[in-house]
C-alpha positions as CSV (number, residue, x, y, z in Angstrom):
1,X,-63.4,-4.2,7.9
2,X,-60.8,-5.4,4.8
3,X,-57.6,-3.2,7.1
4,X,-58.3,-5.9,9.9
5,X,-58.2,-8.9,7.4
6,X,-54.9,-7.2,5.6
7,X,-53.8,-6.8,9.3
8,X,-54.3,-10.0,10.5
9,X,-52.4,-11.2,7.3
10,X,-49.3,-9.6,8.7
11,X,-49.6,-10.6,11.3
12,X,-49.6,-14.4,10.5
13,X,-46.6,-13.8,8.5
14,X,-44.3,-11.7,11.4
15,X,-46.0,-14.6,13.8
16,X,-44.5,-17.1,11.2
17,X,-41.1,-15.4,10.8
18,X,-40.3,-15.2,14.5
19,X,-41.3,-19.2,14.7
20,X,-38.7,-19.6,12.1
21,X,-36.0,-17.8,14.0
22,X,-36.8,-19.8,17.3
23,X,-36.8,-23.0,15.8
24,X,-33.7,-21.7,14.0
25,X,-32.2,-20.9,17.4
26,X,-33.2,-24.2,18.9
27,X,-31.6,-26.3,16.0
28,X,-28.4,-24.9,17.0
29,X,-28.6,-24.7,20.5
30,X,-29.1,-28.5,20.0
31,X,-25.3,-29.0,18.8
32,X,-23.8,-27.1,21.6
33,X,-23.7,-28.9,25.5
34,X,-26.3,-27.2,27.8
35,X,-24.8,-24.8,30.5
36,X,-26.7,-24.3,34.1
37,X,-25.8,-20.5,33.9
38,X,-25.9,-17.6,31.0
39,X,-27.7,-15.9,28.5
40,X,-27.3,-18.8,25.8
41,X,-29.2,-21.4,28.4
42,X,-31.4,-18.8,28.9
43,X,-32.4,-18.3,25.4
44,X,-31.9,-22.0,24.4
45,X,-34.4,-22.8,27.1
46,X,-36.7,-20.2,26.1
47,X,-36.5,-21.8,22.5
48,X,-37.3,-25.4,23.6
49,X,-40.0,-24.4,26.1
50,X,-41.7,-21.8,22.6
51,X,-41.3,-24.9,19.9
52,X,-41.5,-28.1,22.2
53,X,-45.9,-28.1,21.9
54,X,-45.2,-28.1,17.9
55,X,-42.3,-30.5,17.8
56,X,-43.5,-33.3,20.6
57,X,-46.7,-34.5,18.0
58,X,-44.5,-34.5,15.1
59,X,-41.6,-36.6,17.1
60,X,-44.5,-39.5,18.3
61,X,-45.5,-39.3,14.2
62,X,-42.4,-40.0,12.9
63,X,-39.7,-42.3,13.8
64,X,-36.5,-41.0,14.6
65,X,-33.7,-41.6,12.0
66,X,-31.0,-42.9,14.0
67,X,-29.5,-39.5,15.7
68,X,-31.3,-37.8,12.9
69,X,-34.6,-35.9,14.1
70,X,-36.7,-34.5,11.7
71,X,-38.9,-32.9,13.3
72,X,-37.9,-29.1,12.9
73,X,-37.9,-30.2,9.3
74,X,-41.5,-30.8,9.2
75,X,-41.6,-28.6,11.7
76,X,-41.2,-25.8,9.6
77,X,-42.5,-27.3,6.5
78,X,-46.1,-27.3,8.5
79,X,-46.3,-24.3,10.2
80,X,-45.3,-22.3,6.4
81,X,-48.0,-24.1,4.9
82,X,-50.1,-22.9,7.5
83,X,-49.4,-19.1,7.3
84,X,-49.5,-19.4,4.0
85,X,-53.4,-20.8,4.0
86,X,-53.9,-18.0,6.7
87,X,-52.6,-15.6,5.0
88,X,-54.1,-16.0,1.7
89,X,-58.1,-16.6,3.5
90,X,-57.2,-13.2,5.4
91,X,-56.5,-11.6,2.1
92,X,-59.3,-13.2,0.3
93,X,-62.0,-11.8,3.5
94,X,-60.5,-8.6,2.8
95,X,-61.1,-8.7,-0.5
96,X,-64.6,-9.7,0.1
């Protein structure tokens, strides 16, 4: 029973890492013009469609900053402190 808790720990943190990269992706896809056609819209898209359901409550929270948004800040800010707790009560189930 502890392997699937240790498992599922992992898991939150891979989960975690590959939010980072599409939010990472997103960020910069947001400086660039958006094309109709090719692999970049494609993968833009894909990025805005993956991190849109976390980043739409945080942008009603808090006011934008001028063209500033801040929202992939908290963004990832959040969603660390959130694997982390995961994590750490997967971990601590295993150990039980």
């Amino acid at each position: 029973m502890s392997e699937i808790f240790l498992r599922l720990a992992d898991t939150v943190g891979i989960l975690e890492r590959i939010f980072f990269v599409v939010l990472l992706v997103r960020i910069v896809a947001s400086f660039f013009p958006p094309r109709t056609e090719g692999i970049w819209s494609s993968i833009a898209g894909f990025s805005v469609r993956l991190t849109e359901p976390i980043l739409a409550p945080i942008r009603r929270r808090i006011p934008l900053m001028g063209m500033l948004d801040l929202s992939p800040l908290i963004a990832f800010f959040l969603v660390d402190i959130a694997g982390f707790l995961l994590s750490t009560l997967f971990v601590y189930l295993a150990r039980l």
